[in-house]
FILUM-18634 format. One record per residue (C-alpha): x, y, z; chain. Coordinates in Angstrom, 2 decimals, always signed. Each point is the difference from the previous one (the first is absolute). Example, Ala and Ser with C-alpha at 12.3 -4.5 7.8 and 13.67 -1.06 7.14 Angstrom:
<atoms>
+---------+---------+---------+-------+
:    east :   north :      up : kette :
+---------+---------+---------+-------+
:  +12.30 :   -4.50 :   +7.80 :     A :
:   +1.37 :   +3.44 :   -0.66 :     A :
+---------+---------+---------+-------+
</atoms>
This chain:
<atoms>
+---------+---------+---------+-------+
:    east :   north :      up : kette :
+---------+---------+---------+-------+
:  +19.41 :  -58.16 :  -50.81 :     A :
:   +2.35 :   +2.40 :   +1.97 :     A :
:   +1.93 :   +2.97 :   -1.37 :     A :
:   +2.43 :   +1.42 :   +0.91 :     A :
:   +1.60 :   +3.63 :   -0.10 :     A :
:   +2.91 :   +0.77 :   -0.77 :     A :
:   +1.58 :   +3.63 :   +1.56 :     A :
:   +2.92 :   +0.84 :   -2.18 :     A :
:   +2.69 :   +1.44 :   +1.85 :     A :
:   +1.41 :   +3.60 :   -0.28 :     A :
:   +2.37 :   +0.60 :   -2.16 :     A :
:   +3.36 :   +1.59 :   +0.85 :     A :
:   +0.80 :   +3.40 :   -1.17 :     A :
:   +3.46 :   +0.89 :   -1.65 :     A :
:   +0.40 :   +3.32 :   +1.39 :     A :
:   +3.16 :   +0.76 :   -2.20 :     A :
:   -2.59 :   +0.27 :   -2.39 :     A :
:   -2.26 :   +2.52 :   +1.19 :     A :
:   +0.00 :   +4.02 :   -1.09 :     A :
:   -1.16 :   +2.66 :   +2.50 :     A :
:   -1.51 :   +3.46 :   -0.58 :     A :
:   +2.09 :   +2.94 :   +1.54 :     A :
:   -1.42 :   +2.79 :   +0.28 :     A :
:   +2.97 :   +2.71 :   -1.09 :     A :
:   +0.22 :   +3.91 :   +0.36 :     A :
:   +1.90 :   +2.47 :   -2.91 :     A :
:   +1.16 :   +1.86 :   +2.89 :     A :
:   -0.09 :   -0.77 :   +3.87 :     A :
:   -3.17 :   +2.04 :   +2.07 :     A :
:   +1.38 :   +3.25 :   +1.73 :     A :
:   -1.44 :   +0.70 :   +2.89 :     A :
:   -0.10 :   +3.85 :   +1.07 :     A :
:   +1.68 :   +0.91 :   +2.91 :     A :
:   -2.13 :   +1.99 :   +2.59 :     A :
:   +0.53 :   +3.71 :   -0.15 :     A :
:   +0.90 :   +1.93 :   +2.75 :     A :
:   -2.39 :   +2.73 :   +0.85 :     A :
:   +1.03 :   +3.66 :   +1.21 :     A :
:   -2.33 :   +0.58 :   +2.71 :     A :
:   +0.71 :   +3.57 :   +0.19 :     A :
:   -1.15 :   +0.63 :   -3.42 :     A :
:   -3.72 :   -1.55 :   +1.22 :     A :
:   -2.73 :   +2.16 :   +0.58 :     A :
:   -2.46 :   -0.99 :   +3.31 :     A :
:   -3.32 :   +1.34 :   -0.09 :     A :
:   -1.04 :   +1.25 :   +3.72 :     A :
:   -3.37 :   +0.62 :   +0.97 :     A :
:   +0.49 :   +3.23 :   +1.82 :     A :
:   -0.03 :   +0.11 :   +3.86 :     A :
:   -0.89 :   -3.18 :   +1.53 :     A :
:   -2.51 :   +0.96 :   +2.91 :     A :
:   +0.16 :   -0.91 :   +3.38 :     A :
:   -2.20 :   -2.33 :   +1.91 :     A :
:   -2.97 :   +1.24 :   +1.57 :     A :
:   -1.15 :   -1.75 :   +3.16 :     A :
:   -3.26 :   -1.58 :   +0.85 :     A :
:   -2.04 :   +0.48 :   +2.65 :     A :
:   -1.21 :   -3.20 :   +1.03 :     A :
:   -3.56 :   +1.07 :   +1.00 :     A :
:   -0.63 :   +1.05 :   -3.80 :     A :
:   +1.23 :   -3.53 :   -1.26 :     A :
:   -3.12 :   -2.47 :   -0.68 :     A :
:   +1.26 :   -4.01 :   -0.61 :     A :
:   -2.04 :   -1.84 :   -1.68 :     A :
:   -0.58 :   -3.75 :   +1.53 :     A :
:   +0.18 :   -2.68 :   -2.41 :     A :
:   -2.89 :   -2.31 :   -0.21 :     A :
:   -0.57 :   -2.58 :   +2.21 :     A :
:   +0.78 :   -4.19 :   -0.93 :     A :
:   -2.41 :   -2.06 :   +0.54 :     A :
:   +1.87 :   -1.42 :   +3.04 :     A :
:   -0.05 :   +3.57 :   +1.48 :     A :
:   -3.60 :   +0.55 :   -0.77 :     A :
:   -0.72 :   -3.30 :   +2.59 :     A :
:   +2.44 :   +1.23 :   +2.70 :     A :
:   -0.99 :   +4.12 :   -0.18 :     A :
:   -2.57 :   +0.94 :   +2.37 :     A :
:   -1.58 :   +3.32 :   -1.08 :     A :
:   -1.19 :   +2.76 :   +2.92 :     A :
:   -3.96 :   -0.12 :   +0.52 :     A :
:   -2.14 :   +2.31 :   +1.88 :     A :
:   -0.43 :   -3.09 :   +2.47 :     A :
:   +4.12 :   +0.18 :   +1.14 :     A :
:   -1.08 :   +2.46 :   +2.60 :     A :
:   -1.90 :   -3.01 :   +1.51 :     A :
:   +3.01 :   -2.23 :   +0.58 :     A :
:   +3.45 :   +0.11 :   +1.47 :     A :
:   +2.62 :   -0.62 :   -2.13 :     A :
:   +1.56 :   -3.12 :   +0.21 :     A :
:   +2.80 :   -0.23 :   +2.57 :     A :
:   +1.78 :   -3.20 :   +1.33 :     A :
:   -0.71 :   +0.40 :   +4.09 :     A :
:   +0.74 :   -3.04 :   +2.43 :     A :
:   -3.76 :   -1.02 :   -0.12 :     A :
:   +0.23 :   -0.64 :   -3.50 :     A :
:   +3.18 :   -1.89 :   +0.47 :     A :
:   -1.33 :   -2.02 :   +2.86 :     A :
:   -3.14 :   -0.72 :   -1.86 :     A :
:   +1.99 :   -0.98 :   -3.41 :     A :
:   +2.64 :   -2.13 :   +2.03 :     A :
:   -3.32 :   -1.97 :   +1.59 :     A :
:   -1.53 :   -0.50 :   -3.14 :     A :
:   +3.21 :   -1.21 :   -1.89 :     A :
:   +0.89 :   -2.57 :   +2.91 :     A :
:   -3.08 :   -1.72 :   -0.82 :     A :
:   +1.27 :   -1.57 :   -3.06 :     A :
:   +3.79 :   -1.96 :   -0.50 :     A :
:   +2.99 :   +1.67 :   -0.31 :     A :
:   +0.23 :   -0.86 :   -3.66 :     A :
:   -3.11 :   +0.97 :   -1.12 :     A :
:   -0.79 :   +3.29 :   +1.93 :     A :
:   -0.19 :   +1.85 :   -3.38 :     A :
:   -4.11 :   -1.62 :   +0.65 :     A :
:   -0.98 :   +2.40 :   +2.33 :     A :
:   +0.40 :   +3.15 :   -2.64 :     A :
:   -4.09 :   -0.17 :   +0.28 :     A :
:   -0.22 :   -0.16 :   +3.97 :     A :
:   +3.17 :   +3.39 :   -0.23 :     A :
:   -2.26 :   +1.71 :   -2.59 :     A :
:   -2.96 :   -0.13 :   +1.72 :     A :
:   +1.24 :   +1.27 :   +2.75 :     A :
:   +1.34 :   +3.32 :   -1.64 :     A :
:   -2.87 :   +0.70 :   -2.06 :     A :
:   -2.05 :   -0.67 :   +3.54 :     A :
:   +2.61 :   +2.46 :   +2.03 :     A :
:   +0.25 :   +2.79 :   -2.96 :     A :
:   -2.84 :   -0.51 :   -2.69 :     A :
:   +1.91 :   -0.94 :   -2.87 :     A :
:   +3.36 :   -1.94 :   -1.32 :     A :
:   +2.65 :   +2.51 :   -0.91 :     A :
:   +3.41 :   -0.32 :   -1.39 :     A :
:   +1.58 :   +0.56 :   +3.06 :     A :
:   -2.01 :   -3.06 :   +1.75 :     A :
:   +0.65 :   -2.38 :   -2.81 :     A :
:   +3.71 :   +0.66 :   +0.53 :     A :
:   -0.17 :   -0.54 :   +3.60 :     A :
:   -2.17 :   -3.08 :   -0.24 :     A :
:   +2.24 :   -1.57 :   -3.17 :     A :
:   +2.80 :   +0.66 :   +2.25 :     A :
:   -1.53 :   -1.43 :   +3.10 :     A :
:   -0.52 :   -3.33 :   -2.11 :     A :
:   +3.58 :   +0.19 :   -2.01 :     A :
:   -1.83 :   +0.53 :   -3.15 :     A :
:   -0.10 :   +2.23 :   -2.99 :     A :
:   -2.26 :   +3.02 :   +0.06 :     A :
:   -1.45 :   -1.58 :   -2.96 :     A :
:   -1.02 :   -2.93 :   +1.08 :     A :
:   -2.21 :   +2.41 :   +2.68 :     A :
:   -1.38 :   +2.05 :   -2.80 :     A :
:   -1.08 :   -3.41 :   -2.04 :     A :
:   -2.33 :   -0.94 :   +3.28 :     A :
:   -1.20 :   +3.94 :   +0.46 :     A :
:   -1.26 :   +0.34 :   -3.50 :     A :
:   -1.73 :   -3.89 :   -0.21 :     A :
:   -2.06 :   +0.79 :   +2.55 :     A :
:   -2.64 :   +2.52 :   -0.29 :     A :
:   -0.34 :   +0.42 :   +4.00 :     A :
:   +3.31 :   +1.75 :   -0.12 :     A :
:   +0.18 :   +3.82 :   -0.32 :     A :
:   +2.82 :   +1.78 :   -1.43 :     A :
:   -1.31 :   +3.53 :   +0.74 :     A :
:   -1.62 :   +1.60 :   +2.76 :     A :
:   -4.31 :   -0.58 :   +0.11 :     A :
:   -2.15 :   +2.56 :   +1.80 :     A :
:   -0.92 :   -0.41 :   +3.59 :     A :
:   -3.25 :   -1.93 :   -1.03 :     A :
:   +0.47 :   -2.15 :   -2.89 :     A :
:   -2.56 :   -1.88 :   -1.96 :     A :
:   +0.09 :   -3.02 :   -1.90 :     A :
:   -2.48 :   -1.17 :   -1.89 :     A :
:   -0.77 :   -3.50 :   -1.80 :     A :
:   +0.00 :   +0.23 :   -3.27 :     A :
:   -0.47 :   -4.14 :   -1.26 :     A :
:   -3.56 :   -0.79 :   -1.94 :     A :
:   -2.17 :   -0.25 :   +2.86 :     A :
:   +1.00 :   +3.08 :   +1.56 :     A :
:   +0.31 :   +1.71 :   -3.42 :     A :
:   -3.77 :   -0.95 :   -0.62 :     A :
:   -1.21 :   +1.19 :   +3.27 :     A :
:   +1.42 :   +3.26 :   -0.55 :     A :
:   +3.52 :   +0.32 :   +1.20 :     A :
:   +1.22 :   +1.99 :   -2.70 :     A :
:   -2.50 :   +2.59 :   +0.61 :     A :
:   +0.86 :   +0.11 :   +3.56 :     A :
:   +3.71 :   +0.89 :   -0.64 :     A :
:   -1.61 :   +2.65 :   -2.02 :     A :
:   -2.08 :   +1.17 :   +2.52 :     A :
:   +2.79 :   -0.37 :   +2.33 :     A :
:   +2.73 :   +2.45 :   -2.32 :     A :
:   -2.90 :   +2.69 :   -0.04 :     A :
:   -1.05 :   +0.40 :   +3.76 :     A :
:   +4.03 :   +0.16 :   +0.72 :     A :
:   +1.48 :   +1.97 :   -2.85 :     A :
:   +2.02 :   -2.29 :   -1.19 :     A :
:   +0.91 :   -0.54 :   -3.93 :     A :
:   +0.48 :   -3.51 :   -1.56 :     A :
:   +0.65 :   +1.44 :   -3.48 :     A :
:   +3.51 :   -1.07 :   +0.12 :     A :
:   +0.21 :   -3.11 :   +1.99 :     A :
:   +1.09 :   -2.98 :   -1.42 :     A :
:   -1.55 :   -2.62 :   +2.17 :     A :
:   +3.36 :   -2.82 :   -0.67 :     A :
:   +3.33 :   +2.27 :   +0.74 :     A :
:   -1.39 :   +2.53 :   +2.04 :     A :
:   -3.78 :   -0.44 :   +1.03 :     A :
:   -0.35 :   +2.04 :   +3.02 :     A :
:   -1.55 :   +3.69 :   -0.33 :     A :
:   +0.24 :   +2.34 :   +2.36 :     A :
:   -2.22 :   +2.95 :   +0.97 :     A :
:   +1.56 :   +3.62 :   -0.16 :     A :
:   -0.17 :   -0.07 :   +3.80 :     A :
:   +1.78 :   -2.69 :   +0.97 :     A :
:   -3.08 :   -1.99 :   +1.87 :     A :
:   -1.62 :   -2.11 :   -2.60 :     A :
:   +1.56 :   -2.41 :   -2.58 :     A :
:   -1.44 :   -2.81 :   -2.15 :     A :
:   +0.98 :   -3.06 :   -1.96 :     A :
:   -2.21 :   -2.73 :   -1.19 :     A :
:   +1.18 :   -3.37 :   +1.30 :     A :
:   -1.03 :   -3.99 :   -1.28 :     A :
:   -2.15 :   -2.14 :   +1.98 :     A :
:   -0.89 :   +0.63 :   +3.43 :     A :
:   -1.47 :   -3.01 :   +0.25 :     A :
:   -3.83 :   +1.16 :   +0.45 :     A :
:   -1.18 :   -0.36 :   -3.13 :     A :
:   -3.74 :   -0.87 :   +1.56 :     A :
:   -0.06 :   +3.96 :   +1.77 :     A :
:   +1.40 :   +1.80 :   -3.43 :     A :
:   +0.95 :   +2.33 :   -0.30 :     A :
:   +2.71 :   -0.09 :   +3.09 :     A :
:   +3.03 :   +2.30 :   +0.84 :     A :
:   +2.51 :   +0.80 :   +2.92 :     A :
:   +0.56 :   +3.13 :   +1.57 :     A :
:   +3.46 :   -0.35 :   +1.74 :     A :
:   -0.28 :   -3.51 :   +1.66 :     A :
:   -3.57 :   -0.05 :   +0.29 :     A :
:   -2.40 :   -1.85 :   -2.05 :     A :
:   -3.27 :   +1.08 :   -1.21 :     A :
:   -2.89 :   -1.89 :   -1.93 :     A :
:   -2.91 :   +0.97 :   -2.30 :     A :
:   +1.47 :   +3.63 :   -0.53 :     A :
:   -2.16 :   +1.25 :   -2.71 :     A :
:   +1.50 :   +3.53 :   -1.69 :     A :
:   -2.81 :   +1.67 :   +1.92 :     A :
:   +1.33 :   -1.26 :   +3.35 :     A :
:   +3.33 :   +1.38 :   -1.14 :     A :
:   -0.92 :   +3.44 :   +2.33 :     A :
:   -0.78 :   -1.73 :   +2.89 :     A :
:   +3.16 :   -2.42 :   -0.19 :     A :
:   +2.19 :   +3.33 :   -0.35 :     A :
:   -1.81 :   +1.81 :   +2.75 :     A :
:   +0.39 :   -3.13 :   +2.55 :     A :
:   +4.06 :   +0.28 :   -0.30 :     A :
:   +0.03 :   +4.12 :   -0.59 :     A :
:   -2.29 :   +0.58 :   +3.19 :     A :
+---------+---------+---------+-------+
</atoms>
């Protein structure tokens, strides 16, 4: 059985018969009319003699530098002792020559793949990537500076400030850390003066000594793990360096 509803349909609306509110005033609303004001009759109050400017002598002005972003804390490289060890970095026709050779080596529309063969070549000619080489080799490639920094701070073997003339690093991965590794960088900071308290071995892991000869950094597998513990001084690689070889590694480079 089916039912079926029924919508009744609106009715019409005599409006002949409808009564609306008005809303009536007594009197009509009288608005004020704006008074005119007598400006002589005001009264000012002065401050006495307004003093003239005194000027500044711009030795005697300190500014204050605002803090650094993050992206400027990956680009900045701070002054070290170990700058005096290293030219700074200037665009010469070698360096052209060399960066032209290496960038011919790939296809014309994907030379932005030798940023690793340009940056090894700086930090090889001037000890460390500054900002002025990762502008010259982002605009060598037709690339943003930032896609440089992204490649400088990924990997580790890239410097961002200036090392010492010698600079150790030593493996720090579990077999070197059990055969003594850490105590070697240890024995390392004390025969060359040089103070780890504030390094912070991700962002900026290099320590230099107040000299300007030595610097450290622990680095990740050097691929020995059967001579722990291992390091590198410079290029060179040395094996089985107990912390009580550490003199005799130091005097075989300070000779």
């Amino acid at each position: 059985m089916s039912t079926r509803i029924v919508v009744p349909r609106p009715r019409v609306i005599d409006r002949s018969r409808l009564s609306y509110i008005r809303l009536r005033s007594a009197s009509p609303l009288q608005v004020p009319r704006p008074r005119l004001i007598d400006r002589s009759q005001l009264i000012y109050l002065t401050l006495g003699k307004v003093p003239q400017a005194r000027k500044i002598n711009p030795a005697h002005v300190h500014y204050l530098r605002p803090e650094p972003s993050v992206l400027e804390k990956n680009i900045l490289s701070p002054e070290t002792p170990g700058t005096e060890n290293f030219e700074p970095f200037a665009i010469t026709p070698q360096l052209e020559q060399e960066a032209d050779r290496r960038i011919a080596q790939y296809p014309d529309d994907q030379k932005r793949s030798a940023v690793l063969p340009l940056l090894h070549e700086v930090q090889h000619r001037f000890g460390f990537i500054s900002p002025e080489s990762i502008d010259w080799v982002a605009q060598k490639l037709d690339i943003a500076p930032i896609k440089v920094v992204e490649v400088v701070t990924f990997y580790p073997g890239f410097r961002q400030k200036a090392p010492g003339k010698l600079h150790f690093r030593v493996c720090r991965t579990l077999s070197c850390a059990m055969g003594g590794s850490y105590e070697l960088m240890a024995k390392i900071c004390e025969l060359t003066g040089i103070d780890r308290g504030s390094a912070d071995t991700h962002k900026d892991p290099i320590s230099v000594s107040p000299c300007g000869k030595f610097s450290v950094e622990y680095a990740e597998c050097l691929a020995s793990c059967g001579t722990a513990p291992v390091c590198l001084v410079n290029d060179d690689f040395h094996e089985g360096v107990l912390p009580e070889k550490a003199q005799e590694l130091i005097a075989q480079y300070n000779g």
